[in-house]
Every structure is written in C-alpha cells, then in structure tokens.
VEXPA-202968 format. One record per residue: x, y, z of N, C-alpha, C in turn. Coordinates in steps of 0.05 Angstrom, whole numbers, padded with zeros to 5 digits, always signed. Each point is the difference from the previous one (the first is absolute). Layout:
BEGIN
XYZXYZXYZ
...
This chain:
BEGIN
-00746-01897+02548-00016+00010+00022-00030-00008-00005
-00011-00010+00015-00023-00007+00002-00029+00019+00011
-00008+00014-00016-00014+00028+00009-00023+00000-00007
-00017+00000+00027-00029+00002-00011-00015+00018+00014
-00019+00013-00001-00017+00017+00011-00020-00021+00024
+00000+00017+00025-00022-00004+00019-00034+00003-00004
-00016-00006+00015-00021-00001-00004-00006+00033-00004
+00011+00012+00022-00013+00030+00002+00018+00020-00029
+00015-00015+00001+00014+00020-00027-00015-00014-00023
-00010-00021+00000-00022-00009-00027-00013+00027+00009
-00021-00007+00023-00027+00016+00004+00011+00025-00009
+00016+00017+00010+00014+00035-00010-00005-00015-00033
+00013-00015-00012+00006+00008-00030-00035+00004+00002
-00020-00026-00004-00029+00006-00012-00011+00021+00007
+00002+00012+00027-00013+00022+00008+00012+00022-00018
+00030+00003-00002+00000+00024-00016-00004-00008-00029
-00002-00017-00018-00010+00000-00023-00029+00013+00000
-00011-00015+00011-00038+00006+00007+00005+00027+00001
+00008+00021+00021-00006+00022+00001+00015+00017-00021
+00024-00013-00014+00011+00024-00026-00015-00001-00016
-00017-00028-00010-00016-00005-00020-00026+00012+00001
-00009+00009+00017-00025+00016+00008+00014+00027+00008
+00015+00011+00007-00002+00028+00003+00018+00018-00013
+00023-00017-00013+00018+00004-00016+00003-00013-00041
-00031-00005-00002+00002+00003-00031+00015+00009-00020
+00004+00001-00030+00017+00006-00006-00011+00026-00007
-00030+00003-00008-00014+00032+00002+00013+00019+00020
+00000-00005+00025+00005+00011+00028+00023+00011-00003
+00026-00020-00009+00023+00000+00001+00015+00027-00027
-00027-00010-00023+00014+00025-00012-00007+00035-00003
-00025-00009+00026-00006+00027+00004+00014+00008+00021
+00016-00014+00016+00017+00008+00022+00026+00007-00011
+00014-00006-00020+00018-00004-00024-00004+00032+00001
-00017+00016-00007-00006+00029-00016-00001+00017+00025
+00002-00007+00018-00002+00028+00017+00024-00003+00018
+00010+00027+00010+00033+00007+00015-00002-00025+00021
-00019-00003+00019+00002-00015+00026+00000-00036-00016
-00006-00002-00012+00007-00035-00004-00015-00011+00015
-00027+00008+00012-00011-00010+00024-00026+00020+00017
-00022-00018+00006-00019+00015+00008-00005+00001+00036
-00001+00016+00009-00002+00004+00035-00015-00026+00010
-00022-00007-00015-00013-00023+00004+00015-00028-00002
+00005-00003-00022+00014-00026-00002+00028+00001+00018
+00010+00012-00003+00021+00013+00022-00011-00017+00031
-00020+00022+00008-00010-00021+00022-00008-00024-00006
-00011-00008-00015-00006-00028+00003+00026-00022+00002
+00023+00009-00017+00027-00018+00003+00007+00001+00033
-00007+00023+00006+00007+00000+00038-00019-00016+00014
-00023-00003+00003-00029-00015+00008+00016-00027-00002
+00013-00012-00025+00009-00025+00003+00026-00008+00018
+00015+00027+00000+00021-00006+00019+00021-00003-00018
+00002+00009-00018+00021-00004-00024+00024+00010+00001
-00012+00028+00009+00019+00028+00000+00023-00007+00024
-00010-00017+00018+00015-00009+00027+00013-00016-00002
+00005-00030-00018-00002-00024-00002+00026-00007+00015
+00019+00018-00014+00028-00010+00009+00012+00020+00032
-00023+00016+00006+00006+00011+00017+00000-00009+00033
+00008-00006+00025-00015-00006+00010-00012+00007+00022
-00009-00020+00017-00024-00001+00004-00003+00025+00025
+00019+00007+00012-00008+00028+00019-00001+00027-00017
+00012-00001-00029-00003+00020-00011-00032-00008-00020
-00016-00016+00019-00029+00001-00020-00001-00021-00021
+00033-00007-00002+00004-00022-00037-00015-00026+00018
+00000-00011-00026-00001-00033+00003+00033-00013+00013
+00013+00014-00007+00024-00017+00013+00006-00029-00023
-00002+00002-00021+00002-00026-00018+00031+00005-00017
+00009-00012-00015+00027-00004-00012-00001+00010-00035
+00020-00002-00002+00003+00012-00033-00014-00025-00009
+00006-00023+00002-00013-00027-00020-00029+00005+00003
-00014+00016+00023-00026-00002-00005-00012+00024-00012
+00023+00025+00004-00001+00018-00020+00005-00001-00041
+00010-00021+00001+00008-00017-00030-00029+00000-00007
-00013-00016+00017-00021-00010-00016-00024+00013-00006
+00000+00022+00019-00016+00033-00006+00013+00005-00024
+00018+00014-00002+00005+00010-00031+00004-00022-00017
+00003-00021+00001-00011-00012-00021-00025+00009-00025
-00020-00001+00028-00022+00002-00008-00009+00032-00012
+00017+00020+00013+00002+00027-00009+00012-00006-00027
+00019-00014-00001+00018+00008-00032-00021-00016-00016
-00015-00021+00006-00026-00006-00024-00014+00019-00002
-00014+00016+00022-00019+00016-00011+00010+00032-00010
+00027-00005-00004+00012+00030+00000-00009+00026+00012
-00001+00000+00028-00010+00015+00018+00019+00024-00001
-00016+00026-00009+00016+00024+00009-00001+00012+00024
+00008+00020+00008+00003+00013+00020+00018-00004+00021
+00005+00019+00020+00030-00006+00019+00001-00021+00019
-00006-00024-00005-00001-00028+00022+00030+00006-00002
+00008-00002-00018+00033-00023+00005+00014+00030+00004
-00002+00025-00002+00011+00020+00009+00000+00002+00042
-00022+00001+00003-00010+00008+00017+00007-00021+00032
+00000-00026-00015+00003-00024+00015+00030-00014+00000
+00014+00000-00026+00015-00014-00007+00023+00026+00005
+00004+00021-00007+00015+00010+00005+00004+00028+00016
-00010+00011+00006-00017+00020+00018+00001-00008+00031
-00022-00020+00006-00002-00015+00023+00020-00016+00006
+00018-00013-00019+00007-00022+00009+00028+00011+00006
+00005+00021-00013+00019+00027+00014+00002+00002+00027
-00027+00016+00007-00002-00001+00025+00003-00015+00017
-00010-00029-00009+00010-00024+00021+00020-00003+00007
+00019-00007-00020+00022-00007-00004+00013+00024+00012
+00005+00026+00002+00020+00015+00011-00012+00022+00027
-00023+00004+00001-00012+00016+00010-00003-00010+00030
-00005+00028+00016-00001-00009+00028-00032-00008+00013
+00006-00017+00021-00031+00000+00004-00023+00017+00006
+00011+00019+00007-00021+00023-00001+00000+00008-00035
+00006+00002-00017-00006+00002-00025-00011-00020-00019
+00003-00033+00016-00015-00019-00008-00029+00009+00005
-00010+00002+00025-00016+00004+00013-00019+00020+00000
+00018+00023-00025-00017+00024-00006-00002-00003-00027
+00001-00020-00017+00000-00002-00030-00003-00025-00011
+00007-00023+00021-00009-00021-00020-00028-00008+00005
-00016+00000+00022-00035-00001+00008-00009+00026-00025
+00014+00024-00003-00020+00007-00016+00005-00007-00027
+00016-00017-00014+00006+00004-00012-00022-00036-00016
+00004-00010+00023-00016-00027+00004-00030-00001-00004
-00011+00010+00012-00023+00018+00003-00007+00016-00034
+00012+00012-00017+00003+00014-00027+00008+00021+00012
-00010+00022+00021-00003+00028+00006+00027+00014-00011
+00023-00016+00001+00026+00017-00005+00013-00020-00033
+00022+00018-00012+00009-00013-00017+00024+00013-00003
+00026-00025+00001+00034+00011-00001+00010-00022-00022
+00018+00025-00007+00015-00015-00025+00037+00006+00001
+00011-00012-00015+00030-00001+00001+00004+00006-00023
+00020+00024+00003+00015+00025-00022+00038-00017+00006
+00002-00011-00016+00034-00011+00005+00018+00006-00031
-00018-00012-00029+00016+00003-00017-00004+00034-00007
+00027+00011-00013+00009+00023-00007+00003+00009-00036
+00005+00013-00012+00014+00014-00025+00025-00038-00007
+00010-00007+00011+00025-00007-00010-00011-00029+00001
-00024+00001+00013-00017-00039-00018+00019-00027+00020
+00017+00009+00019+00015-00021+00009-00019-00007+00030
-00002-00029+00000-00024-00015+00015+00012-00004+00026
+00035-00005+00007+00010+00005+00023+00002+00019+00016
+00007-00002+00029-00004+00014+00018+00025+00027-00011
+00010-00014-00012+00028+00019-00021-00015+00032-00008
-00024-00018-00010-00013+00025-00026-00017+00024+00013
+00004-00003+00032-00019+00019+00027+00022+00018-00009
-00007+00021-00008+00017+00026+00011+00000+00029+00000
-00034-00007+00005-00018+00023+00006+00015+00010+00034
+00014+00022+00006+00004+00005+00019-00013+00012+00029
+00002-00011+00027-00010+00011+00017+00023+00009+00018
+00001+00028+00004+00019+00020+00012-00008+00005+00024
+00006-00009+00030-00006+00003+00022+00008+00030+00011
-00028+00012+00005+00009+00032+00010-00009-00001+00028
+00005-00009+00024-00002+00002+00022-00028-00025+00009
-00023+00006+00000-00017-00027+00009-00020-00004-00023
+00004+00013-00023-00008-00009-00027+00020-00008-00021
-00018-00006-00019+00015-00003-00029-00007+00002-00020
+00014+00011-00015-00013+00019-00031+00010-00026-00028
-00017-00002-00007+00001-00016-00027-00009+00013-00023
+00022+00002-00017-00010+00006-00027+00019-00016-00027
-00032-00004-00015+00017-00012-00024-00035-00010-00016
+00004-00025-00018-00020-00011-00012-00005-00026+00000
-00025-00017+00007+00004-00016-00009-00014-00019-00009
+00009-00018-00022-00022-00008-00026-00023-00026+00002
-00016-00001-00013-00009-00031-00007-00025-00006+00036
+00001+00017+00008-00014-00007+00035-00026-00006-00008
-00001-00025+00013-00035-00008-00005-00028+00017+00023
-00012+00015-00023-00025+00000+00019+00013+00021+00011
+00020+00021+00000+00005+00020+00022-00013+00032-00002
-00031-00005-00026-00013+00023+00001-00034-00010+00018
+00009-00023+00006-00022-00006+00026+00007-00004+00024
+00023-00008+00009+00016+00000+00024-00008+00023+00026
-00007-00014+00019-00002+00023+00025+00031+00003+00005
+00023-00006-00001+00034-00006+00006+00023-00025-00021
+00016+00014+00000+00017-00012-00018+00027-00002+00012
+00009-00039+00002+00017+00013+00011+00030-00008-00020
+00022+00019+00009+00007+00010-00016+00021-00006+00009
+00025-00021-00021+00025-00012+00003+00024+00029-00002
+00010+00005+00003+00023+00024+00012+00024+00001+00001
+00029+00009+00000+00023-00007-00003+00008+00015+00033
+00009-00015+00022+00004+00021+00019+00029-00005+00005
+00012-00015-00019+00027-00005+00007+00016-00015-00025
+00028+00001+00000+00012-00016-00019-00011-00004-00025
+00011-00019-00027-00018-00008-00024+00001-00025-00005
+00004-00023+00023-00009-00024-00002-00030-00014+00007
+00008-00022+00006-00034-00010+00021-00006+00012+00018
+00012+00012+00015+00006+00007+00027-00010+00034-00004
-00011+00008+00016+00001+00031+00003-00031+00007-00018
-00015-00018-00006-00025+00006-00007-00017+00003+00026
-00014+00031-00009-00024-00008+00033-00032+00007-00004
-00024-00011-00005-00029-00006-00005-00010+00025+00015
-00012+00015-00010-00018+00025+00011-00030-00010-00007
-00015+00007+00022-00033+00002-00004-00008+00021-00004
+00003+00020-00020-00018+00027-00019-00027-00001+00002
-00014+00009+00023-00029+00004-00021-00006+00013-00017
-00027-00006-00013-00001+00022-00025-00012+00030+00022
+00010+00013-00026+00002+00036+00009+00009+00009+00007
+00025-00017+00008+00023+00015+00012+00021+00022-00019
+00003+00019+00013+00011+00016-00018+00014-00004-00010
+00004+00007-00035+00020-00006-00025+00001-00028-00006
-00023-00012+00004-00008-00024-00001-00013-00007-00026
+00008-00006-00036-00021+00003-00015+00013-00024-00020
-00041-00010-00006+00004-00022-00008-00010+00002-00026
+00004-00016-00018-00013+00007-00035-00011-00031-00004
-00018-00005-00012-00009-00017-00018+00015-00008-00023
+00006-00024+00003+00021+00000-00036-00023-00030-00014
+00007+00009-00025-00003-00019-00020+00006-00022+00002
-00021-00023+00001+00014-00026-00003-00012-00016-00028
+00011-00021-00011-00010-00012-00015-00020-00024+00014
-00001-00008+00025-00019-00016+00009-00011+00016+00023
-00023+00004-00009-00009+00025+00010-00025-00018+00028
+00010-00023+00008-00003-00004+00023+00011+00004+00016
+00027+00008-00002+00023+00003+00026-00002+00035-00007
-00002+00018+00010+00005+00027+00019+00025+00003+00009
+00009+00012-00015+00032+00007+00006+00010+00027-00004
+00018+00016+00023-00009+00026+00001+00037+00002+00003
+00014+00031-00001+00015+00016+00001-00006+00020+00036
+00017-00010+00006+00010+00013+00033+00016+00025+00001
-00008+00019-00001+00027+00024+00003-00003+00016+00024
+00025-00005+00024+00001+00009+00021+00018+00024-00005
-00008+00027+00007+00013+00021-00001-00005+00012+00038
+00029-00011+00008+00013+00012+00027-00018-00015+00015
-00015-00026+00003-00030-00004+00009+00024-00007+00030
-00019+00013+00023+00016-00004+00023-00017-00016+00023
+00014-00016+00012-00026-00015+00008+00018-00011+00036
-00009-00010+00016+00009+00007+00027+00004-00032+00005
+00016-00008+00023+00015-00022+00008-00021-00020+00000
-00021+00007+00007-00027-00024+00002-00009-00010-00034
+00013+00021-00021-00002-00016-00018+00014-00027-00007
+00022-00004+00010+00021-00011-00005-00016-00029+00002
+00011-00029-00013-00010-00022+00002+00021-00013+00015
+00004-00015+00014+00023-00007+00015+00029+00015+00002
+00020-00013-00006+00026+00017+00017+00002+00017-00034
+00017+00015+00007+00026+00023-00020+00011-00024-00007
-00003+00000-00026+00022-00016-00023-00003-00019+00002
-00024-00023+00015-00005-00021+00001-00023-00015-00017
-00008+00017-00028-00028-00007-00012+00005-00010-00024
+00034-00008-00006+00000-00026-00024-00011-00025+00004
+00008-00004+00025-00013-00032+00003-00040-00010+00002
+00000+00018+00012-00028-00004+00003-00012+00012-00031
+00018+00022-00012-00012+00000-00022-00004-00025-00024
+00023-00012+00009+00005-00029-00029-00016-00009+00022
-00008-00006+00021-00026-00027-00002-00028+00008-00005
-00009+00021-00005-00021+00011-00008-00007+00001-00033
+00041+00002-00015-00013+00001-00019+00004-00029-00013
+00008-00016+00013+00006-00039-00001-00031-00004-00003
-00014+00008+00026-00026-00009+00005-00020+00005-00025
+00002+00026-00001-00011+00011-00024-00006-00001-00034
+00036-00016+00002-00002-00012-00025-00011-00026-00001
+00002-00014+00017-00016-00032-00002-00027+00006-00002
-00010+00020+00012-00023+00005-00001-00014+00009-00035
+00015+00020-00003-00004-00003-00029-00001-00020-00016
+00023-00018+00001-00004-00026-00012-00026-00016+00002
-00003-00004+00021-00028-00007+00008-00022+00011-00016
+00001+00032+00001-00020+00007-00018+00005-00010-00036
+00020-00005-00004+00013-00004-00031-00006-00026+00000
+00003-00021+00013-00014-00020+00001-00034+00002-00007
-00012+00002+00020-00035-00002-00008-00005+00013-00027
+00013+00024-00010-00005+00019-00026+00011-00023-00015
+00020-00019+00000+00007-00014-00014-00018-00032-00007
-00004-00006+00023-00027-00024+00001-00027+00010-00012
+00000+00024+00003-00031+00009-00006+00000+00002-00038
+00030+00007-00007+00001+00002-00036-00001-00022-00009
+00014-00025+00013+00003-00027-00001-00027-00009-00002
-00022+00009+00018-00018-00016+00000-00033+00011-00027
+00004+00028+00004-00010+00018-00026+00006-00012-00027
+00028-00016-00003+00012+00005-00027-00004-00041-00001
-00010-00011+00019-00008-00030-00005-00023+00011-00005
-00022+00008+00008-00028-00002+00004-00007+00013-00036
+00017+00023-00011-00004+00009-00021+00009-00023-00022
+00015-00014+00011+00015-00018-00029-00020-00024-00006
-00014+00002+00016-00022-00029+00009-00028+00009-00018
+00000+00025-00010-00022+00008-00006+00005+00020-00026
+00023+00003-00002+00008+00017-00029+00002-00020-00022
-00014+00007-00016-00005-00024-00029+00019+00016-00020
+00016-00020-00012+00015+00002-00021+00005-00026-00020
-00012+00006-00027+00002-00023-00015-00010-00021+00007
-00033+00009+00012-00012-00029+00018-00001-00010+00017
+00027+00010+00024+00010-00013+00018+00008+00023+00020
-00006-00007+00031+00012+00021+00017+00029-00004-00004
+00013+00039+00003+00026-00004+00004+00017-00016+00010
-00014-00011+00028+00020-00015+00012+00000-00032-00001
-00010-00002-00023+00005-00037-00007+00028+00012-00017
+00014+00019-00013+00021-00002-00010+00026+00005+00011
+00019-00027-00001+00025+00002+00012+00015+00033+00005
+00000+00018-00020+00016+00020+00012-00013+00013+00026
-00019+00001-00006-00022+00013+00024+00003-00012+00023
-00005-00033-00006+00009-00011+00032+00027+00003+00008
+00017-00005-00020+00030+00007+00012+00008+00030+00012
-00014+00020-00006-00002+00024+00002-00015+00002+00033
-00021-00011-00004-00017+00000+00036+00019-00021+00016
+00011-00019-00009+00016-00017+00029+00028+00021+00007
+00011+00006-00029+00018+00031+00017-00008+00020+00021
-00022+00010-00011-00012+00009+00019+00001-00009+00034
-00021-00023-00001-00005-00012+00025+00035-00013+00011
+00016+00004-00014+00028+00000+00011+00004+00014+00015
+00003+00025-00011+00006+00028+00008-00013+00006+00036
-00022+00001-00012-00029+00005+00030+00007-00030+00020
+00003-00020-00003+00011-00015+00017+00028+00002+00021
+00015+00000-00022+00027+00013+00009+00006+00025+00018
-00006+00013-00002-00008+00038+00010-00015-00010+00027
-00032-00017-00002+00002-00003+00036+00007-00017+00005
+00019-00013-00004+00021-00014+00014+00021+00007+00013
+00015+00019-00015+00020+00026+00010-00013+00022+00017
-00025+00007-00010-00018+00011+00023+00000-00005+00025
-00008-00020-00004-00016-00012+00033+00028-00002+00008
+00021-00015+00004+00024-00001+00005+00007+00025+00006
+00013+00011-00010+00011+00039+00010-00024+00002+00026
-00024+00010+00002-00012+00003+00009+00012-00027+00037
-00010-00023-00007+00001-00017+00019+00031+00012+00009
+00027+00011-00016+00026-00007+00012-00005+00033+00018
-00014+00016-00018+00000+00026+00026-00012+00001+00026
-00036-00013-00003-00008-00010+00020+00026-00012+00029
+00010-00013-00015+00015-00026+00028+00029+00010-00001
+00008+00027-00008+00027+00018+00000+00015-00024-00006
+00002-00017-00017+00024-00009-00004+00028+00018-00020
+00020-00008+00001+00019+00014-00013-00002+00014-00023
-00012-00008-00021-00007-00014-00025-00023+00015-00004
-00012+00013+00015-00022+00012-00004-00003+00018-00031
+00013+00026+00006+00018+00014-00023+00002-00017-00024
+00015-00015+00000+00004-00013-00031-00021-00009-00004
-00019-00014+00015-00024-00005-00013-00020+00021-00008
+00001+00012+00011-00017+00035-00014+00009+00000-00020
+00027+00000+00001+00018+00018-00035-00013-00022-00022
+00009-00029+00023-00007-00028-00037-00028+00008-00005
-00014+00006+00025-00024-00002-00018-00013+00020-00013
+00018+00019+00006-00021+00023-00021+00019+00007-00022
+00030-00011+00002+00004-00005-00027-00012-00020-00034
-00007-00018+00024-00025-00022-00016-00023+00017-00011
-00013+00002+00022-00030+00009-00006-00002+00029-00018
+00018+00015+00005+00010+00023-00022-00011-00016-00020
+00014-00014-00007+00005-00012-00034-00021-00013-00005
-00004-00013+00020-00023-00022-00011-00027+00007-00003
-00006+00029+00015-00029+00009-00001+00003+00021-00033
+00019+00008-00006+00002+00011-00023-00008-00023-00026
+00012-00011+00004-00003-00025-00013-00024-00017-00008
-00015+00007+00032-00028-00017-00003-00018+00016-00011
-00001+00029+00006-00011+00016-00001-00005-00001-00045
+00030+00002-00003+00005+00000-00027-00027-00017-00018
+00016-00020+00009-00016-00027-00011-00019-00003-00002
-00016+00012+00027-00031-00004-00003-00011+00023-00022
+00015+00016-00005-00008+00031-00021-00008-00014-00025
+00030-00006-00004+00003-00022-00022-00022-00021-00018
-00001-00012+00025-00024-00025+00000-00018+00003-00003
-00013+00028+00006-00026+00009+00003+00000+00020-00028
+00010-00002-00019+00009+00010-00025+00001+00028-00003
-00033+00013-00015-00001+00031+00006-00016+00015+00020
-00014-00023+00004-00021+00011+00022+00028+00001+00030
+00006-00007+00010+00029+00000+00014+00019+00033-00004
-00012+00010-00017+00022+00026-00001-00025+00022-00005
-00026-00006+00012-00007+00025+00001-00003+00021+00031
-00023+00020+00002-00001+00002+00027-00026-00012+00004
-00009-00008-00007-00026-00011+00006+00006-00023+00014
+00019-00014+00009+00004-00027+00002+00026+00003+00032
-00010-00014+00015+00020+00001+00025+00022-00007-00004
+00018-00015-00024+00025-00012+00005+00018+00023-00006
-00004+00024-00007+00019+00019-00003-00009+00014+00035
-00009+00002+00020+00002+00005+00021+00024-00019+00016
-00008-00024-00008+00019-00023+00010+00039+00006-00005
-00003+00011-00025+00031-00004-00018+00008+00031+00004
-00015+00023+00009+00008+00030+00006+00013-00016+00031
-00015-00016+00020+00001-00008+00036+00029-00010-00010
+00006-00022-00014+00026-00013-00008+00025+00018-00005
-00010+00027-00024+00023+00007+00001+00012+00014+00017
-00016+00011+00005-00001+00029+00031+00015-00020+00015
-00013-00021+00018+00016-00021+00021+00018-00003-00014
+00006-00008-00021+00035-00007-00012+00026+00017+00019
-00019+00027+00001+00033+00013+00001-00003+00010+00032
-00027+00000+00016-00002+00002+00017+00012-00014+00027
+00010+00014+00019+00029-00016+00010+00029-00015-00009
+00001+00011-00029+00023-00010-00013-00012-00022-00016
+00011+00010-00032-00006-00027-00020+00015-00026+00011
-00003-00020-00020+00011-00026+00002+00035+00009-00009
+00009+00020-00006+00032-00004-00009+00004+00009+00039
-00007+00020+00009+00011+00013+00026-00006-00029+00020
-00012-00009+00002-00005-00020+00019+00019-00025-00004
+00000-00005-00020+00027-00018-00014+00022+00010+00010
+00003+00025-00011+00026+00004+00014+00008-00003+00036
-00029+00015+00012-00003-00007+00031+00012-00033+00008
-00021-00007-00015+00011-00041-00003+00025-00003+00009
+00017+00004-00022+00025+00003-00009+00013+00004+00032
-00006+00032+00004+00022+00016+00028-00009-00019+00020
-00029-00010+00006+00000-00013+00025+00003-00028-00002
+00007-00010-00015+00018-00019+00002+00030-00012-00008
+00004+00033-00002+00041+00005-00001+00004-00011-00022
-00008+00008-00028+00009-00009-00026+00014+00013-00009
C-alpha cells in the first residue's frame, strides 16, 4: 500500500507539534500528572479554540467533519508530548458513542457541547471479570414500565470523575453479542458513584462506576434495546487505532531522545553511538516505530473506507504496537543508562504511557487471538 499524508494532514501534524510544544511541556505535563482532573479548564479550552475536541465529529454537530487518518495524526502528536487529561475519553469514546448509536436529537444536544469543551462524556463498558467482549457486559438493565434500573459496577472508566454523563454498556437481554443496550447517565443521578482508583501511569484517570438501582428513563437509551454491541465494537476498533497512534509518537519521540543522547554521551572517548551494540540496538528500535505506523495508518485507512477487514486491522495493529512500544520504550531506558531510570528524566513518563497502553483495549495475546477468530483459524 502506498500511503502518504496530504498537504492539510502535514499542516494538522506541524500545527499540533508547535502548540503541544509550547503549551504542553514536560513541566506542565507533570504538574497536570498530580492533580485528580489531568487537565486545566484553560487548556481544556484552548484544545476546543483549535477544533480538536470536534475533529472527527461532523460538521452540523459543530465537528470538523474529518476521518480517523486525520485523527491518527493528532494523537500522534499527543502520544509524543504525552498529553494528559480526557481528550481520548471524551472524544474517542464518550462522543463517538454518541455518534455512532445515538439519536439525532441527542447528537444535537451533546456533541456541539461537547466540541465546544462545555460538556464531557465517557464510556463505562469493562466490568469485575476483565473480559473486553460484548460477552463481558453484564451489568443488568431491568425494564420497569418507561424506565430502567441498572445496578452493578464498573471498572477501569476513563475520566468518569469529570464526566458531565457516562454512557453506560448494559445487559438488556440474553448473554451473547446481542442483547447489550448503551444508556446516557448523567452525573448525579441517583446511586450513581464514582471513585478515583490508582494508576501506575498517572496520566490516564481511571475511576470505579457503582450503580446502585440508578434508574434512568427511555430518552436515556442510545439507539434500539439490545442493539449496542455493534456500534459498541466500532467505537472500541476506532479507539484502539487511535491509541496506537498515540503509542506510535510516544514511541518516535524515545527513538528520537535516545539518538540525540547517544550522539553526545561520552564513553571511553567516544559517543555511545559510534559503538556497534548501540547502533544495532537504535536500528531495532527505528524497526519497531516504523513498523507500528505502518499497521497504524493502515487499520486506521481500512476503518475510514469500511472495508471488511477493518477489524483485523485494529486487532494486527495493536497487537504490534502493544509490543513494540514496550520494547522501544525499554531500550531507550536502557540506552540512556542511569540517568534513564530516574524521575527526573521523561523516559519513565514514556515507558509508564507504554505499559498502561499495553493492556489497554486488550494486550497483544487477546488481539492475536481476535486475529485468529476473524479469520476462522
């Protein structure tokens, strides 16, 4: 395949470097690191001012109306500057919820504000039992006349102690694909409580959902009864390339830290990287980060243009990029000897982004296996 970027998706990449690199430092980034929100009201707006928050949205709901490949190349540039806060909550899965299953009057009342910054929605789907299929929904919603009562827990939700609504994957039928149905929860709704949990990459905000009896009326509902597997797997297809994308740039950016340091680290006279293991060690590298957007951009291009194949290209590629950003991430630690393993030094921000993304959307063994089922092995 022959894949190259347009003029205006150049222009998006430089424009967003320029502005992460100026407003997103790595000072900025680790003071945003330390507090609950991952994110300041200000900068918040300013990602909206550019039209970011909209990109993939479109254009009567306020978005730009643009495609995942031009969304690729935004988080690119996010996963170099390891940007915290709820973009990829808010946009990627939240919103893109709403698109994807929601009626037009619910487009219309959530994705402009949401475009705009004023609102922020996130997606509560994985549970207690860690399974990433529509299988592992089985948080129940019990229809009592023109509502429905949900109760249960559920784990790992990005960003859902800033969320104005959450919406919320459900079991309203059967225990296959089938019979899952998407609720829009706002916050405050009664027996509605959310916790803060611990993460080890304390850029991603990841919280605990516990709905006790939370009852919520037919207008919550996101499209039909029992119809929110499908639209759920392409939100979370989309989502994962997207990540990749971000695991990519975090991965070019260690690549390029861990040349610039070998060029200038003296050992025995000589910079590190006039010595063969070192270079053999950096062309692995630049393997790895090559490879990854190549499977990138691809997944991305096959969802864009719905081809069949779409799916398997999500799974290959974030079974790749799993591995390979761990990997790069590694190396550059490595390479960069001890100064590399302290906190004083950004490459342990880079290799916490790696491992967190490893397992985020399913490690490289679950996607393998996906491989595998969708193409009848």
């Amino acid at each position: 395949m022959n894949f190259g970027f347009n003029e205006e998706q150049d222009l998006l990449r430089s424009t967003a470097r320029k502005f992460f690199e100026n407003e997103f430092p790595s000072e900025v980034v680790r003071r945003l690191m330390d507090t609950p929100e991952g994110m300041t009201p200000t900068l918040w707006g300013k990602l909206g001012e550019q039209g970011w928050l909209g990109l993939i949205f479109p254009e009567p709901y306020d978005g730009m109306g643009l495609g995942l490949v031009d969304l690729v190349v935004l988080m690119e540039e996010m996963g170099r500057a390891v940007i915290p806060g709820p973009y990829f909550s808010a946009v990627l899965l939240g919103g893109l919820a709403i698109l994807e299953s929601g009626s037009d009057a619910q487009k219309k009342e959530w994705l402009p504000a949401i475009t705009s910054g004023q609102k922020r929605v996130t997606l509560a789907w994985m549970e207690p039992s860690a399974m990433l299929g529509a299988e592992g929904v089985t948080l129940p919603a019990v229809k009592k006349g023109a509502t429905f009562t949900l109760s249960g827990t559920k784990l790992f939700v990005p960003d859902a102690h800033t969320a104005d609504a959450i919406v919320v994957a459900a079991r309203t039928t059967g225990k296959s694909d089938d019979g899952v149905s998407l609720f829009l929860v706002p916050r405050g709704t009664r027996g509605l409580e959310v916790n803060l949990l611990p993460t080890m990459d304390q850029t991603r905000k990841l919280c605990e959902v516990t709905l006790r009896d939370v009852a919520v009326g037919g207008d919550a509902l996101l499209g039909a009864v029992g119809a929110g597997s499908a639209p759920l797997g392409r939100v979370l297809d989309r989502a994962t390339v997207a990540l990749c994308a971000e695991m990519c740039g975090g991965a070019q950016k260690v690549l390029d830290m861990t040349v610039e340091y070998a060029k200038i680290r003296q050992a025995f006279g000589r910079p590190i990287g006039s010595y063969q293991g070192v270079k053999h060690r950096a062309a692995d590298m630049l393997v790895d980060v090559e490879n990854s957007k190549s499977i990138t951009y691809y997944a991305a291009w096959a969802l864009d243009e719905g081809v069949t194949e779409g799916p398997l290209a999500a799974s290959m590629a974030k079974a790749y990029v799993s591995d390979a950003y761990r990997r790069v991430s590694a190396a550059g630690i490595q390479l960069h000897g001890g100064i590399g393993f302290t906190w004083e030094h950004d490459l342990h921000l880079y290799f916490k982004w790696a491992k967190g993304s490893e397992f985020t959307f399913g490690d490289a063994t679950y996607h393998r296996e996906r491989v595998a089922h969708l193409v009848n092995l």
